[in-house]
Backbone as CSV, one residue per row, in Angstrom:
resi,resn,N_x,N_y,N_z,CA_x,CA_y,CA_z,C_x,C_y,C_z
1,UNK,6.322,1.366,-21.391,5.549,1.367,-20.144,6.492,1.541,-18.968
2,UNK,5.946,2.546,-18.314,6.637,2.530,-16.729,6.171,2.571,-15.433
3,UNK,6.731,2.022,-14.671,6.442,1.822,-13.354,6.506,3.125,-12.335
4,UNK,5.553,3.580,-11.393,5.871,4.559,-10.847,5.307,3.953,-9.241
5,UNK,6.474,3.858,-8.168,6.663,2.859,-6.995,6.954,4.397,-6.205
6,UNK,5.261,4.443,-5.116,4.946,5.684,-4.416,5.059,5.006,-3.168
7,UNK,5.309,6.066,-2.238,5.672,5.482,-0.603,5.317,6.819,0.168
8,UNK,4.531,6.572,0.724,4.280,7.485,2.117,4.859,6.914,3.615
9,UNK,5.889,8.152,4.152,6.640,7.656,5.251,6.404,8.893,5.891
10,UNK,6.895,8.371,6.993,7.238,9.181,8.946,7.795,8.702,9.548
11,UNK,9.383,8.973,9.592,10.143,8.184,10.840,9.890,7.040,11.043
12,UNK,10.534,6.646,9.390,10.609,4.939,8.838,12.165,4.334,9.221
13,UNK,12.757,5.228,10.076,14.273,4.418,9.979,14.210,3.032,10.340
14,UNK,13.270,1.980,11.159,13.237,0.630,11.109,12.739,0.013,10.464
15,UNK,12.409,0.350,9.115,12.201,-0.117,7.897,12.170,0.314,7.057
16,UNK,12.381,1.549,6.629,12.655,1.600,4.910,13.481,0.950,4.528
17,UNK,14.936,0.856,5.329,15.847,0.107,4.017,15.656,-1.489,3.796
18,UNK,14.493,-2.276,4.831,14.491,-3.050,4.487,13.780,-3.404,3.495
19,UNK,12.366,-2.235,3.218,11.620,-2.003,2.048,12.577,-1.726,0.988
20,UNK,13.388,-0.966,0.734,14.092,-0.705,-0.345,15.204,-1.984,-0.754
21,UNK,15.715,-2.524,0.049,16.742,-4.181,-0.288,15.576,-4.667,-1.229
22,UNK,14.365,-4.625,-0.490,13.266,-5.888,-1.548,13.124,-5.284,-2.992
23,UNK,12.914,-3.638,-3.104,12.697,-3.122,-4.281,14.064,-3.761,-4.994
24,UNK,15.256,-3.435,-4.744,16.646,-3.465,-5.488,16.318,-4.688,-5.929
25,UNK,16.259,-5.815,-5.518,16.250,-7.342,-5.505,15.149,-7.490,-7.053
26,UNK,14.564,-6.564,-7.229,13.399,-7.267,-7.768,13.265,-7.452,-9.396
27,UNK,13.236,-8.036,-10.058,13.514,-8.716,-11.735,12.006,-8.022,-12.092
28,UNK,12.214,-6.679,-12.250,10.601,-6.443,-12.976,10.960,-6.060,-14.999
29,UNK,11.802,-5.693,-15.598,11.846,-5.812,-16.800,11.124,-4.994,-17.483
30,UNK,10.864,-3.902,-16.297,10.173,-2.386,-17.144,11.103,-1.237,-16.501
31,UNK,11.363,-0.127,-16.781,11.556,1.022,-16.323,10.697,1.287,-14.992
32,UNK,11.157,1.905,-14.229,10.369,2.089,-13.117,11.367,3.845,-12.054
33,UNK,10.556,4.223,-11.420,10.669,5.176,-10.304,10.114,4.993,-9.261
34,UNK,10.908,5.517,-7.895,10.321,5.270,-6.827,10.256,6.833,-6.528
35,UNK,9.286,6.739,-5.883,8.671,8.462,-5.303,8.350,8.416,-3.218
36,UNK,9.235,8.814,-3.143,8.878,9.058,-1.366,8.459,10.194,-0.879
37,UNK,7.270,10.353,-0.452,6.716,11.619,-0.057,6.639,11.288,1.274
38,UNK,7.950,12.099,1.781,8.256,12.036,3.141,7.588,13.571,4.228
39,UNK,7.115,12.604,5.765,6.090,13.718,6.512,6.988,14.693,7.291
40,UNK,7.865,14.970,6.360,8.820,15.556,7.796,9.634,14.516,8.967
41,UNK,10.055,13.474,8.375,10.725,12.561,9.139,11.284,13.335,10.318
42,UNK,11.895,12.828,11.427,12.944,13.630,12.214,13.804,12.615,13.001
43,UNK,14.036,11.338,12.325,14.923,10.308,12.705,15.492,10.200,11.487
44,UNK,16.088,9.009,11.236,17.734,8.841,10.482,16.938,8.435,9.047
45,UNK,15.131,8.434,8.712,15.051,8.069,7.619,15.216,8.839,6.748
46,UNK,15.600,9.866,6.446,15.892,10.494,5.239,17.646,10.389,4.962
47,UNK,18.465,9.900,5.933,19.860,9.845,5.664,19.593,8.228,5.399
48,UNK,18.894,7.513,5.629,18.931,6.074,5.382,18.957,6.083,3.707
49,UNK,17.439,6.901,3.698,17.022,6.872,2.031,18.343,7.485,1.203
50,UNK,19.023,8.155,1.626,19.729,9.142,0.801,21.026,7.970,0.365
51,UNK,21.233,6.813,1.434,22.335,5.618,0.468,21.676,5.407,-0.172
52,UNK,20.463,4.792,-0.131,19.797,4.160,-1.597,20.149,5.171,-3.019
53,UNK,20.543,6.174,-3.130,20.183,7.433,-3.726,21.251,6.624,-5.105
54,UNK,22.337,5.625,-4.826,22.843,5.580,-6.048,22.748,4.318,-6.768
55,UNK,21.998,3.299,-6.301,21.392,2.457,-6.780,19.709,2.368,-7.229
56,UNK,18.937,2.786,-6.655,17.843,3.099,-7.011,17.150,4.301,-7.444
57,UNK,16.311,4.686,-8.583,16.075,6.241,-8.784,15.239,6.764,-8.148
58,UNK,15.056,7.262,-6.806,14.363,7.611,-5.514,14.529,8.942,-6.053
59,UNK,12.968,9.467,-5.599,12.570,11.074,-6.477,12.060,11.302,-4.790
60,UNK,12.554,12.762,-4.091,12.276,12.746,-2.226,11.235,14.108,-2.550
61,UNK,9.834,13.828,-2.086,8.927,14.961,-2.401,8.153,14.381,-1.293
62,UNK,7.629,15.812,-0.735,6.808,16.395,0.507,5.414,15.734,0.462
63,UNK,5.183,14.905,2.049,4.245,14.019,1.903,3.336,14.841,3.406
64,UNK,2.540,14.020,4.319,1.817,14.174,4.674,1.308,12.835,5.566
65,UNK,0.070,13.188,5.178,-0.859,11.692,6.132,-1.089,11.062,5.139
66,UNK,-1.173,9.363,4.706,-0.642,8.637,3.799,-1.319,8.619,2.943
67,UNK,-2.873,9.443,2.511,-3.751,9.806,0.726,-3.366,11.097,0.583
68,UNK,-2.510,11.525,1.523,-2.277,13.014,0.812,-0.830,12.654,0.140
69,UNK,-0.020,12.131,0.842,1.443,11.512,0.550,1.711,10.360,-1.008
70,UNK,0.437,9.856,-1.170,0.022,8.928,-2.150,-0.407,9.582,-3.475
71,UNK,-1.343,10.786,-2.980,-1.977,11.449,-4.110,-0.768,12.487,-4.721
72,UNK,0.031,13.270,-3.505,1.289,14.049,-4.331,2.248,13.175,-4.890
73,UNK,2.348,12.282,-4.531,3.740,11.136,-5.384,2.930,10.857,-6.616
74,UNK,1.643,10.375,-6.541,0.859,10.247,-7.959,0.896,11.708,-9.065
75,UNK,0.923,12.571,-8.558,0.559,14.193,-8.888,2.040,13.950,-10.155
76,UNK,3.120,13.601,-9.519,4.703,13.649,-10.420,5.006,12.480,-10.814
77,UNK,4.484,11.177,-11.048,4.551,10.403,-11.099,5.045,9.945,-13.149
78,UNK,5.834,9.835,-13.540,5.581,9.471,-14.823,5.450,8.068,-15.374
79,UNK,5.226,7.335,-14.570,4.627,5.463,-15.279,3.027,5.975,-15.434
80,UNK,2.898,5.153,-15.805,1.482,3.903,-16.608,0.888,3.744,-15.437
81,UNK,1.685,2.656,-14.681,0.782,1.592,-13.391,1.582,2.346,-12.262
82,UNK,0.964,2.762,-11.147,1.297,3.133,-9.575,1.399,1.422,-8.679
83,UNK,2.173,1.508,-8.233,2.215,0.804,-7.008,2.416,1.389,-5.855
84,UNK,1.268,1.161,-4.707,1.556,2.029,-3.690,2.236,1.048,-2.798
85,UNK,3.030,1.401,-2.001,3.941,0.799,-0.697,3.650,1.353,0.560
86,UNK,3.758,0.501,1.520,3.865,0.947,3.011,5.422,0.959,3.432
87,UNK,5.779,1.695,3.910,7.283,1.787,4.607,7.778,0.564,4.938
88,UNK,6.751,-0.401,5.872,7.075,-0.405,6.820,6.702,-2.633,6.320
89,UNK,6.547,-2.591,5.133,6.440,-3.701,4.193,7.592,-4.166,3.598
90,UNK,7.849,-5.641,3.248,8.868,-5.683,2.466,8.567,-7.336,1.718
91,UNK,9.132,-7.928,1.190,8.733,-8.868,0.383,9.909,-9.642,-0.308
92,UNK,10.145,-11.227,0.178,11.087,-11.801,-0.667,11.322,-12.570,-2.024
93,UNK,10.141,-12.263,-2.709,10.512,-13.107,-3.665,9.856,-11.818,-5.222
94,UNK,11.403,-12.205,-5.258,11.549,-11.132,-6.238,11.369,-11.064,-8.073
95,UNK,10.064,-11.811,-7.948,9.259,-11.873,-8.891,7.796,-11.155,-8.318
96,UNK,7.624,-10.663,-7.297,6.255,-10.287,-6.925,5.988,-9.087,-7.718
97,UNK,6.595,-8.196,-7.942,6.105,-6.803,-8.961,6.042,-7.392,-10.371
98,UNK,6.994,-7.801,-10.856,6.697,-8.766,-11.747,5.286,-8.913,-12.260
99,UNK,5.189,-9.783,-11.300,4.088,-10.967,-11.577,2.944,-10.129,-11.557
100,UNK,2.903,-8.295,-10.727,1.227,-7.657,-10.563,1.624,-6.840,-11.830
101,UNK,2.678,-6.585,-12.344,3.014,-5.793,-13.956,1.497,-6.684,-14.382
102,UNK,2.384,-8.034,-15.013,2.064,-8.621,-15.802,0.340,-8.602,-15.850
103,UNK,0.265,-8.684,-14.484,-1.362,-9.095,-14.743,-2.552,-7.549,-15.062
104,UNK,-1.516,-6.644,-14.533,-1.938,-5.324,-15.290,-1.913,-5.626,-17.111
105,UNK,-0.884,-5.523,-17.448,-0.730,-5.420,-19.099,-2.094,-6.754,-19.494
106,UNK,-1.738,-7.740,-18.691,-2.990,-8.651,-18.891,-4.130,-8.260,-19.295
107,UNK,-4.576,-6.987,-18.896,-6.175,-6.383,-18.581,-6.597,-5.901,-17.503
108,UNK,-5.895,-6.322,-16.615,-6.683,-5.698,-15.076,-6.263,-4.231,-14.541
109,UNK,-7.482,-3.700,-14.289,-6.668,-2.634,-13.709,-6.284,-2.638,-12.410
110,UNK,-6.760,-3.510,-11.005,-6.302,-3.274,-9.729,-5.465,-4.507,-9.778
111,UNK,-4.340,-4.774,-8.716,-4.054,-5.661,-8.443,-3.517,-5.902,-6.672
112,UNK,-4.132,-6.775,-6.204,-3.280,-6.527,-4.677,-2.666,-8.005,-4.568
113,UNK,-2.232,-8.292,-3.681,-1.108,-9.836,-2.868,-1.934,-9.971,-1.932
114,UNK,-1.001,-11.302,-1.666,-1.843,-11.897,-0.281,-0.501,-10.988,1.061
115,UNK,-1.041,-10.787,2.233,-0.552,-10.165,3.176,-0.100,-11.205,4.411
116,UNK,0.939,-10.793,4.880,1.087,-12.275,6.005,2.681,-11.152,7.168
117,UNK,2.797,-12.040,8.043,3.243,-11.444,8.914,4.306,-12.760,9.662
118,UNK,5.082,-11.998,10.199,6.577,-13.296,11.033,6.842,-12.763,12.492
119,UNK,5.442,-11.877,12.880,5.692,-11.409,14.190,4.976,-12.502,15.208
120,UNK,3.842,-13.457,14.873,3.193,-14.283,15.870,2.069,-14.961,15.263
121,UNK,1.862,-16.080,15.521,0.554,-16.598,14.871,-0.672,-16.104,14.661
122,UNK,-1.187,-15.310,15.937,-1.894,-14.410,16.034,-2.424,-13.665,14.600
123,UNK,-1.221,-12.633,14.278,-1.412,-11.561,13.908,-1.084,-12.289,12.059
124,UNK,-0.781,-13.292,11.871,-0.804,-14.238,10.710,-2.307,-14.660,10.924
125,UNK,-2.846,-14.963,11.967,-4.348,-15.208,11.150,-5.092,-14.426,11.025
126,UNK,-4.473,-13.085,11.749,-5.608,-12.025,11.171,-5.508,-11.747,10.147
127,UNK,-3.986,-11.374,9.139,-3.568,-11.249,8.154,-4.517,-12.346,7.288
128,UNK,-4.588,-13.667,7.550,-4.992,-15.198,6.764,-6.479,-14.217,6.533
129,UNK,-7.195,-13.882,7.708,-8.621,-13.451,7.419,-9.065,-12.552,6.507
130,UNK,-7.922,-11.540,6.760,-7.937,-10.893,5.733,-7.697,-10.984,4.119
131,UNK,-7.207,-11.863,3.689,-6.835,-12.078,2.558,-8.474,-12.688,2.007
132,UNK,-8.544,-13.426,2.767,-10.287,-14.391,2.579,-10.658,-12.918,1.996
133,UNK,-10.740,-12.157,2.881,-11.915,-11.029,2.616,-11.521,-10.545,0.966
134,UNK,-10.143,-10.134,1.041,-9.635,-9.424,-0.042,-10.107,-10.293,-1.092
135,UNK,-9.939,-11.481,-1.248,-10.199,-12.333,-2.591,-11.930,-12.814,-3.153
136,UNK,-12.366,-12.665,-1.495,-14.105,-12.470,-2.067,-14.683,-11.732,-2.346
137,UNK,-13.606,-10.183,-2.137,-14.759,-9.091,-2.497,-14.224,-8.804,-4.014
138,UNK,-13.657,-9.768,-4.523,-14.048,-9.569,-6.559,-15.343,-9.602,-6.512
139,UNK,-16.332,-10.770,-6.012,-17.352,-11.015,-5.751,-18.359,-9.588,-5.559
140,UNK,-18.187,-8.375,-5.188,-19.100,-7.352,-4.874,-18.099,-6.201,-5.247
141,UNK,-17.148,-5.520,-4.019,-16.366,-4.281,-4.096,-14.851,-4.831,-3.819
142,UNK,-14.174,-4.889,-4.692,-12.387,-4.720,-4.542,-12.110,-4.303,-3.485
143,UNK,-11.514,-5.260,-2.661,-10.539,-4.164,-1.746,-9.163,-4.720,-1.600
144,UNK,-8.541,-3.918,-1.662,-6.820,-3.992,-1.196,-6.482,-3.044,-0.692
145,UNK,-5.486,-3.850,0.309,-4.502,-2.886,1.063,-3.924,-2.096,0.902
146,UNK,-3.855,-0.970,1.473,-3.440,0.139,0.635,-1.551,0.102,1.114
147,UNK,-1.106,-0.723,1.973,0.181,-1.479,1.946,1.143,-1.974,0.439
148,UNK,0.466,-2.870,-0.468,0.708,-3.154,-1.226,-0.574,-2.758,-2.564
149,UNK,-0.499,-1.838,-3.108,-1.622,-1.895,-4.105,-0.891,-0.965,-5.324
150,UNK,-1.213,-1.795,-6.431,-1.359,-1.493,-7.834,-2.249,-1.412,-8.393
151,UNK,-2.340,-0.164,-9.472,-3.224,-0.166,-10.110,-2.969,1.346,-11.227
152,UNK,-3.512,1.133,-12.226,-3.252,2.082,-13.781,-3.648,3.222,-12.965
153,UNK,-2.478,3.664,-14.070,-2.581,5.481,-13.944,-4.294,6.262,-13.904
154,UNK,-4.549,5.825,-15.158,-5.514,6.740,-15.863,-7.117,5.891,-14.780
155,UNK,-6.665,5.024,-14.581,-7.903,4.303,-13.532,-7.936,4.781,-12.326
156,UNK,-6.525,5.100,-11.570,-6.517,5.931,-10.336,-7.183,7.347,-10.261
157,UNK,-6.586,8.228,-11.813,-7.207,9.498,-11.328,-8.420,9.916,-12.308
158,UNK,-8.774,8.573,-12.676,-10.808,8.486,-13.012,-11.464,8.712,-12.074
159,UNK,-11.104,7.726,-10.704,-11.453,8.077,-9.359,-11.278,9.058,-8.125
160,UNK,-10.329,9.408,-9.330,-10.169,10.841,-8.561,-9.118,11.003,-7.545
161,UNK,-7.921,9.340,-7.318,-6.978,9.277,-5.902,-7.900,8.893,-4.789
162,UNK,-7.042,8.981,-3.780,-7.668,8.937,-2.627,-7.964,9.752,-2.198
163,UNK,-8.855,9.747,-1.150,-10.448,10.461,-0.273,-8.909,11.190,0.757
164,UNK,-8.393,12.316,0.587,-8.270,12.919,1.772,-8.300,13.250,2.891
165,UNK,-9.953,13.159,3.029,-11.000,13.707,4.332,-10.815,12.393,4.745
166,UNK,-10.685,11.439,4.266,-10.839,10.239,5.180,-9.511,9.424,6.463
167,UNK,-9.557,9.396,7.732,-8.497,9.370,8.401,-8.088,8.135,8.299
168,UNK,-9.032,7.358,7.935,-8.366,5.724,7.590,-8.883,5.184,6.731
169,UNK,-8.938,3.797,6.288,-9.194,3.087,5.227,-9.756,3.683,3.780
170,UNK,-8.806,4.553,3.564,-8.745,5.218,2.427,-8.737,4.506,1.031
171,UNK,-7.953,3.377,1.538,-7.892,2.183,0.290,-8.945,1.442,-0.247
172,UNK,-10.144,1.254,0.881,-10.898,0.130,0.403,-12.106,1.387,-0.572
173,UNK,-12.151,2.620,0.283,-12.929,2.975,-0.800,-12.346,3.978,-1.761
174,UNK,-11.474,3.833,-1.903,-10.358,3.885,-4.064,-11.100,2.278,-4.233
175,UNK,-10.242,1.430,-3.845,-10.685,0.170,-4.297,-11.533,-0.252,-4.379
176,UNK,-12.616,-0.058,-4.119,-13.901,-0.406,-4.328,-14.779,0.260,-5.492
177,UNK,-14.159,1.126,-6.136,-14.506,1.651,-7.281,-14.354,1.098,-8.354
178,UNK,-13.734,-0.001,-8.380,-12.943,-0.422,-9.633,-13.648,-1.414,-9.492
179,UNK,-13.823,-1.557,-11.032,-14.766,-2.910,-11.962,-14.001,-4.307,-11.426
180,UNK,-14.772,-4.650,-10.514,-14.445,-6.296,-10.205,-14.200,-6.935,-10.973
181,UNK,-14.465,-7.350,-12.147,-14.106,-8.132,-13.603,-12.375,-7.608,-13.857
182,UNK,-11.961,-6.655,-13.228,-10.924,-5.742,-13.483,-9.776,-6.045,-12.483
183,UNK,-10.010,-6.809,-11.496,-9.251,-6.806,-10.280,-9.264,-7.882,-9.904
184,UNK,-7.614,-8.365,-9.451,-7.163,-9.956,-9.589,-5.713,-9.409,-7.978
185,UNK,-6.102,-10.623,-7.698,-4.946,-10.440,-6.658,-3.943,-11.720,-6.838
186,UNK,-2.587,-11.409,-7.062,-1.770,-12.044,-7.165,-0.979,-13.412,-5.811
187,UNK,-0.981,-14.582,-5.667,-1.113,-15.153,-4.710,0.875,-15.442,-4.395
188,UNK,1.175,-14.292,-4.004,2.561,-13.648,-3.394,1.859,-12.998,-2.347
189,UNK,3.439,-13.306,-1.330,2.747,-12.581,0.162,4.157,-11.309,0.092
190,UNK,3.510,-10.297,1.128,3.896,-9.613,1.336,4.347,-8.979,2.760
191,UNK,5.186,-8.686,3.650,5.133,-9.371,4.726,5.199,-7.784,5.380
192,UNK,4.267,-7.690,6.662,4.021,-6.040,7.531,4.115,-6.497,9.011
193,UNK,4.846,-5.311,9.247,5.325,-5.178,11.207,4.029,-5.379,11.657
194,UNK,3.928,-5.802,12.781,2.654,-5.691,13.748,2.706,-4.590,14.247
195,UNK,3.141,-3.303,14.536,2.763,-2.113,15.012,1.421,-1.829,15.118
196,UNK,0.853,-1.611,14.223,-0.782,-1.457,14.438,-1.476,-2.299,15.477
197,UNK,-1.038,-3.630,15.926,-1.662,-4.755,16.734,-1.000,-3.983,18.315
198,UNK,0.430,-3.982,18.055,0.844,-3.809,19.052,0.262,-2.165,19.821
199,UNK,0.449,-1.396,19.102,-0.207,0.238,19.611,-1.840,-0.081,20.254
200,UNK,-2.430,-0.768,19.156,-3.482,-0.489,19.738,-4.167,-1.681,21.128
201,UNK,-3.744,-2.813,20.600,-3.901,-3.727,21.390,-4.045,-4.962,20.545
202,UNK,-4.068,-6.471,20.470,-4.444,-6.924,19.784,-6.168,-7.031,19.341
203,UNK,-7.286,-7.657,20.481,-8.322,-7.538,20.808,-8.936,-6.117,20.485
204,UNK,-8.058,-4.832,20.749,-8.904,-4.038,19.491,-8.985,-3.472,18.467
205,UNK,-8.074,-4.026,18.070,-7.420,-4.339,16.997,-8.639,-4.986,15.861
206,UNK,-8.905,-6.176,16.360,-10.238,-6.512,15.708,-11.099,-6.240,15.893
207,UNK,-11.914,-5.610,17.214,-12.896,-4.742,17.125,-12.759,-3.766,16.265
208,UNK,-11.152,-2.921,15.951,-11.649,-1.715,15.081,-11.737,-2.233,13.498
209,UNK,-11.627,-3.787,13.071,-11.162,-4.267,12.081,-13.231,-4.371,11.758
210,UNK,-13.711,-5.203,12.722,-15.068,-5.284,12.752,-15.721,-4.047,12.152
211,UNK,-15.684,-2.945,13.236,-16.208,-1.766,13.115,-16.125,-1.391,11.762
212,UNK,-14.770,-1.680,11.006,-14.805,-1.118,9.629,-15.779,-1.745,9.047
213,UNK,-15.669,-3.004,8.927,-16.577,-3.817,7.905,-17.915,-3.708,8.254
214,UNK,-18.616,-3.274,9.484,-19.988,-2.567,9.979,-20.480,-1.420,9.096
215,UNK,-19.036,-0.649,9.267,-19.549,0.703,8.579,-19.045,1.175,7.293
216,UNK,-18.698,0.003,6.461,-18.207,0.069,4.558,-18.858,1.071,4.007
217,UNK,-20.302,0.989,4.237,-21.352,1.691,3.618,-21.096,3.333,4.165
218,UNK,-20.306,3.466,5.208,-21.088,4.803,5.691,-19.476,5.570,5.615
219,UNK,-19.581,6.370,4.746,-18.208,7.271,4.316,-17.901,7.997,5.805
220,UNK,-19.090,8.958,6.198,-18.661,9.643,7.055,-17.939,9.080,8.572
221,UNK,-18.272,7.986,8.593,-17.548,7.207,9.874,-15.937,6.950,9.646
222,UNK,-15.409,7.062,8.672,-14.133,7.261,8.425,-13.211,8.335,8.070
223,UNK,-14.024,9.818,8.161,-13.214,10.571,8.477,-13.191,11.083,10.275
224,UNK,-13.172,10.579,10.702,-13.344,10.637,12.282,-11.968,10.467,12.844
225,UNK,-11.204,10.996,13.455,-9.433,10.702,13.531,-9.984,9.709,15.008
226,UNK,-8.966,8.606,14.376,-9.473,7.452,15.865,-7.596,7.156,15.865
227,UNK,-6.397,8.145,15.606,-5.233,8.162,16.074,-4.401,7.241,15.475
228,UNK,-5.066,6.431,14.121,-4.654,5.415,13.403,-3.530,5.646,13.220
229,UNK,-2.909,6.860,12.393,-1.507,7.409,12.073,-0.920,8.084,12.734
230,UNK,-1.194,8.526,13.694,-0.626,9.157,14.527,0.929,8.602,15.851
C-alpha cells in the first residue's frame, strides 16, 4: 500500500517549507509520494520546494485553481489512499498521517482532523465551530476540509474528483458523496494561516461561511467566482 500526498500551491514561499518540515517529521510506515501541482508560482516557492528535493520524493507537475491542481496530482498519483494538503497547513504531531492511514486500512474510506489555528481566539472558534459541523455531518453528508483530507483511490475517482466548475467549496461536495458509515475523523489538529479571515474580513468571513451552509443544496451557487482564490 501507498500513500500519494497531493498539494495545490501559488506563491506558497511563507509556507510550504513549513508544510513540508511536518511531512519529513512524520512516522507513517508505508511508502508514500508527494505530488505538487504548482500554479505558476512567481516567488521563491519553487526554489524553496526544490531543497526538499533530497529528502523527500516531491514529483513538481502543473497545477491550477486547487480541484484542477488536486484532480491532475490524482491523474499521476500511484498510492491506494490520496491525502490532499493545503500549502499553507502544517501539523505537529507526527503520528497524524499515521493515525488517518490506519483508520483507512480500518474500513473507512474518508478521513478528515480536527482544524485549529495560533493566529487569535477568534479565528480558533471559528475553526472550534467548524469541527462541530465536520463531526455531525457523519450524521447526514461528510464533510471535510479540503485542507487536510484523505480518502481511497478507487473512492475518489467513483466520484469522479472534484467538481471543477465549482469556484469554492469543492470539498464538501466530493465529501458528501461518501457513505457516512465510511467516514471517521481523526481527533488530531491541524493547524491553517488566517489569510482567508484576514483578506476578506473577519465578520465576512462568517457571513460567507453562513451563506455556504444556506446554499449546500444548491450546486450552482458555487460556481460563481466570489475571488476566494484569487
Amino acid at each position: 500500500m501507498e500513500l500519494s500526498i497531493i498539494i495545490p500551491c501559488k506563491n506558497e514561499e511563507r509556507y510550504i517549507g513549513k508544510l513540508l518540515d511536518s511531512i519529513l517529521v512524520q512516522d507513517m510506515t508505508i511508502e508514500y509520494e508527494i505530488i505538487i501541482a504548482d500554479a505558476n508560482s512567481s516567488d521563491k516557492t519553487l526554489l524553496l520546494i526544490d531543497k526538499y528535493r533530497d529528502v523527500l520524493p516531491i514529483k513538481l507537475i502543473e497545477g491550477g485553481l486547487p480541484s484542477f491542481g488536486r484532480n491532475n496530482g490524482a491523474r499521476v498519483a500511484s498510492g491506494d489512499i490520496f491525502l490532499f494538503l493545503d500549502a499553507d497547513c502544517y501539523f505537529d504531531d507526527k503520528f497524524i498521517i499515521f493515525e488517518c492511514i490506519k483508520s483507512i486500512i480500518g474500513g473507512n474510506d474518508l478521513v478528515g482532523v480536527l482544524l485549529d489555528s495560533r493566529s487569535s481566539l477568534r479565528v480558533k472558534l471559528a475553526y472550534y465551530i467548524t469541527n462541530l459541523i465536520v463531526m455531525c455531518s457523519k450524521l447526514d453528508k461528510p464533510f471535510v476540509v479540503g485542507g487536510f483530507f484523505m480518502i481511497k483511490k478507487d473512492v475518489f475517482w467513483s466520484i469522479g474528483g472534484f467538481d471543477v466548475e465549482l469556484m469554492h467549496c469543492e470539498d464538501y461536495f466530493l465529501s458528501s458523496e461518501v457513505n457516512p458509515n465510511k467516514f471517521y475523523v481523526v481527533k488530531k489538529s491541524v493547524y491553517f494561516d488566517d489569510r482567508r479571515f484576514k483578506k476578506f474580513g473577519f465578520a465576512n468571513f462568517i457571513i460567507y461561511f453562513i451563506k455556504n451552509l444556506l446554499n449546500k443544496n444548491n450546486k450552482e451557487y458555487f460556481k460563481k467566482d466570489i475571488g476566494y482564490w484569487s
